[in-house]
C-alpha positions in Angstrom: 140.7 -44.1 48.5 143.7 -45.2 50.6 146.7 -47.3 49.2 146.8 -51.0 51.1 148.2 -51.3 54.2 148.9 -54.3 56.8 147.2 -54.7 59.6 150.4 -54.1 62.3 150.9 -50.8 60.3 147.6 -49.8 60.4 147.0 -50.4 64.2 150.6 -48.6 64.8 149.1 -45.4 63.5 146.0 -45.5 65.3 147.8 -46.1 68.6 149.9 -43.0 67.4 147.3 -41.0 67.1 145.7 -41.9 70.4 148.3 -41.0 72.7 148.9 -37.9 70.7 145.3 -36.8 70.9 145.3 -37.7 74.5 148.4 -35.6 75.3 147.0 -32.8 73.2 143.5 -33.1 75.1 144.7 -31.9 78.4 146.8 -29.0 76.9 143.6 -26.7 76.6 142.2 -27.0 79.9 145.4 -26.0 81.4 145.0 -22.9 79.2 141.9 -22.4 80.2 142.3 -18.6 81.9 140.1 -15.4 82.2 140.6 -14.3 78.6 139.3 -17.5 77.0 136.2 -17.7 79.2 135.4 -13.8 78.5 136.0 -14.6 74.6 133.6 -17.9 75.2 131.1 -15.5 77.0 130.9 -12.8 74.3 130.9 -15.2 71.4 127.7 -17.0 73.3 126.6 -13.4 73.5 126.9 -12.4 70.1 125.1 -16.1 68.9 122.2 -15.4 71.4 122.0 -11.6 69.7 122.0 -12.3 66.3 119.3 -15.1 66.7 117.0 -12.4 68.7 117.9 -9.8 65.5 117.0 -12.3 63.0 113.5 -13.2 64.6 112.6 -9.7 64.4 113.6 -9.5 60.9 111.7 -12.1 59.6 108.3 -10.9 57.5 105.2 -10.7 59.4 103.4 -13.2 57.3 105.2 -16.6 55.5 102.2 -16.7 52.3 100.6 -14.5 50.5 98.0 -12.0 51.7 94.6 -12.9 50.6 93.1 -10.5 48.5 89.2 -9.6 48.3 87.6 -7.9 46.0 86.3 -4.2 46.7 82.8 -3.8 48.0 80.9 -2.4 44.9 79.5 1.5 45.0 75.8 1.7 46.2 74.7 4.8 45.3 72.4 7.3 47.8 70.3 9.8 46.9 71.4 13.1 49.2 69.2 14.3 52.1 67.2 16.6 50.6 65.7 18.9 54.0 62.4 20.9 53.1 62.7 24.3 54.9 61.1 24.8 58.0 57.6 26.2 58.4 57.5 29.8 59.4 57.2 30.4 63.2 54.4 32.3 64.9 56.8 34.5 66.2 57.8 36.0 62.8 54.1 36.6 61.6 52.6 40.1 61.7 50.0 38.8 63.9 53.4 38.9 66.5 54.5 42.1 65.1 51.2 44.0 65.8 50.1 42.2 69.3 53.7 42.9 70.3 53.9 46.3 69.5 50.7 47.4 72.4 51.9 48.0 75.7 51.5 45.0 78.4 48.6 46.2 79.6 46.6 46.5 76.4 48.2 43.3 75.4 46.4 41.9 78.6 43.2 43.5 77.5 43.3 42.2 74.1 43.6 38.3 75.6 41.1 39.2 78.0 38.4 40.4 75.6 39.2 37.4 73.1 38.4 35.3 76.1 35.0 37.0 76.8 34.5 36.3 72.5 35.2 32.3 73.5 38.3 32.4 70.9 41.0 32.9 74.1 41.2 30.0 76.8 45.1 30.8 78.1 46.5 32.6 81.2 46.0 36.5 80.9 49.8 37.1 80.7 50.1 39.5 77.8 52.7 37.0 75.9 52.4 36.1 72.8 51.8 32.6 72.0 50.1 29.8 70.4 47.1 30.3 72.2 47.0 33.9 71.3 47.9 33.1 67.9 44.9 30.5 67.2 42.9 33.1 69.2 44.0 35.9 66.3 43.4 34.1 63.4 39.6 33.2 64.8 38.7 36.5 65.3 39.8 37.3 61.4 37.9 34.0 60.8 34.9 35.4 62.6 35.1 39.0 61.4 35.4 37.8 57.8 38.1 39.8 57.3 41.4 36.8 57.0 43.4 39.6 54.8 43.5 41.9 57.5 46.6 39.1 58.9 49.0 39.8 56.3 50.2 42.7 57.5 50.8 44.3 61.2 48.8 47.4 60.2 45.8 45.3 59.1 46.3 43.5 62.6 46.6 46.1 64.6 43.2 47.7 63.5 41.8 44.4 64.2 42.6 44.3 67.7 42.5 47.6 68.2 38.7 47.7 67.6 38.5 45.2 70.4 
């Protein structure tokens, strides 16, 4: 706190002080030059910096992340893939009609035709058709054994 004073003193020193604040006031513009405005400049610079730094350091979240719990294990049985049936093309049947010559395989699809057990094209391929055609003919001739092996086949159609 400040000791008493009169009221002639106290007005004295304000009065003081305003005429020596309003000589001091003018002083600085007059010394207002190049240097001072680049030092104004790069301190505005540096303020406007630091403020862009400090928003980029600033966490990406303000609270807490939430956490969940885990989704729980389900478990699958594995794909389990039966093997594939054989294909006509790796029976003897194939083996023996493929081993005659084109024109004798013609025959052969020819004279199952004439039998009723043949209703393709007469193009000496082997194929479904001339597989079902095959297995009637054992069918027919009683003799299904004779497909399990090419030389059981082969005498089959050969007596065609």
């Amino acid at each position: 706190m400040l000791p008493p004073m009169s009221n002639a003193k106290r007005n004295l020193i304000a009065a003081a002080a305003a005429i020596a604040l309003l000589g001091a006031g003018a002083s600085p513009a007059l010394a207002w030059g190049l240097p001072e405005q680049n030092f104004v400049a790069g301190a505005a610079t540096g303020l406007v910096l630091g403020a862009v730094i400090n928003s980029y350091n600033r966490p990406a979240y303000r609270y807490a992340p939430a956490y969940r719990y885990a989704p729980a294990y389900r478990y699958r049985r594995p794909v389990v893939y039966a093997p594939a049936a054989p294909s006509i093309y790796d029976t003897p049947c194939a083996a023996a009609f493929n081993g005659f010559a084109i024109f004798d395989r013609k025959h052969i699809q020819s004279r199952l035709g004439a039998l009723g057990l043949y209703q393709g094209p007469l193009d000496g391929a082997f194929g479904p058709a001339t597989y079902a055609a095959i297995q009637a003919l054992a069918q027919k001739n009683n003799t299904p054994t004779a497909l399990d092996t090419p030389e059981g086949v082969t005498g089959m159609l050969g007596s065609l």
